[in-house]
N, C-alpha and C positions, 0 to 999 in steps of 0.2 A: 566509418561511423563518426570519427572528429570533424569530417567536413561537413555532415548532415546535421551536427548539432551544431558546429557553427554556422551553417546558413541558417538556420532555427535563430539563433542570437542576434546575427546580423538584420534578421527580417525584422526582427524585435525589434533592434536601434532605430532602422527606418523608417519605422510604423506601419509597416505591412505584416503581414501574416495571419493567425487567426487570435492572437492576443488583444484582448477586449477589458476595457476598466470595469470594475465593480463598481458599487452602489457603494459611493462617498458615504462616511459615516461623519451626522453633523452631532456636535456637542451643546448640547441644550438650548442657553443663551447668546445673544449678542456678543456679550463679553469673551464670549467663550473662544478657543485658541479656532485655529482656519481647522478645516477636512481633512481628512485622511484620505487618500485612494486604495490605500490596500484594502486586502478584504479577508486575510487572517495576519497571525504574527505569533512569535513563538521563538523563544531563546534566542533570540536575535535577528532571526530568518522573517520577511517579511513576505507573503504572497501576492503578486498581482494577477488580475486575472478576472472572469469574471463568475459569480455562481450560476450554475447548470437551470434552467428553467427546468417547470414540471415535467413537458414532454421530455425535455433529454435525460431526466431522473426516469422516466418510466422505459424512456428506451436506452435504458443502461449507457449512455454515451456520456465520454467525457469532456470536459472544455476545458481550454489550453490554460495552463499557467504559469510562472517564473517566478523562480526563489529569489530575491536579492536578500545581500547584505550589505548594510550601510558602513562604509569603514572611516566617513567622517572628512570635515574638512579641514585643507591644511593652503594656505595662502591665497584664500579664497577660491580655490577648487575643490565640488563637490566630489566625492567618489561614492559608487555603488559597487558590487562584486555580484555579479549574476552567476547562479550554480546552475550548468548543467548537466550532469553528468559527468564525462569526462573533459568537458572543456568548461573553465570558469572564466567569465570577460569582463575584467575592471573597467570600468567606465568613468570617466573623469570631464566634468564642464564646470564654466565658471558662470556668473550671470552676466547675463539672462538667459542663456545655455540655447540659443542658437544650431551650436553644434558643437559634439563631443567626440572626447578620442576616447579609443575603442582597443584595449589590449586585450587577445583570447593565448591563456594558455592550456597546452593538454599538458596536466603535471606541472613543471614548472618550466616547463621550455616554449617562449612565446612563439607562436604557430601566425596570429595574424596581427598588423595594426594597421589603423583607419582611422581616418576623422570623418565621421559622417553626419548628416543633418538630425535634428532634433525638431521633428513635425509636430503641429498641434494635433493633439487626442494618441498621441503615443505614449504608449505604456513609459517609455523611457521620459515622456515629459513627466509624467504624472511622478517617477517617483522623485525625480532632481526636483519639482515644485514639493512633493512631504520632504526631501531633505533640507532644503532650502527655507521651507517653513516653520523649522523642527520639530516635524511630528515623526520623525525614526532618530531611532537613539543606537548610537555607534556601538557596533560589534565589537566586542573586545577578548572574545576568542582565537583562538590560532588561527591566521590566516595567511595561507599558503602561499 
């Protein structure tokens, strides 16, 4: 089961698999701060992903998604914490984030690490550009 969720993780870093951005949510005016990509948020947990069209609401099917948590930056490295399940993988880049390194553990014993590319229209760009932008605001719960 840890290796089928972290090849789930790893396809995510890649930009492959079936994880898809939502509908950027823009704020009003000019002035106003850049986009967000996520497409919910909640006690700190932010969703990417994208919302179900009509047909897949009518044919009960779901569309993929990923919890991050944003744990902030520190020497100008961004970090996110992607939940899933039993394997949670820190994700750490710096700009212009290129490419990022990739620690998955189950529990807290590290299982993988990787430096892999950071492709355009990947979920993983989309959230290091709202970290980087600051539009996620650092987790400050316990984190494992």
């Amino acid at each position: 089961m840890a290796k089928t969720i972290l090849a789930r993780a790893t396809m995510a870093l890649a930009g492959a698999g079936t994880i898809a951005l939502g509908a950027c949510v823009q704020h009003g005016d000019a002035a106003a701060p850049p986009i967000h990509r996520y497409v919910a948020q909640q006690d700190g947990m932010y969703v990417y992903g994208r919302q179900p069209t009509e047909d897949e609401k009518r044919q009960g099917k779901a569309t993929s998604t990923l919890l991050v948590r944003y744990l902030g930056e520190r020497d100008g490295a961004y970090s996110i914490k992607m939940v899933n399940g039993e394997v949670d993988t820190v994700v750490s880049c710096t700009k212009p984030c290129q490419s990022a390194r990739s620690l998955s553990y189950l529990g807290t014993k590290l299982i993988d690490a990787a430096t892999v590319p950071v492709t355009d229209g990947s979920v993983v760009q989309a959230i290091m550009q709202d970290a980087m932008s600051g539009q996620l605001e650092r987790y400050t719960g316990q984190v494992n």
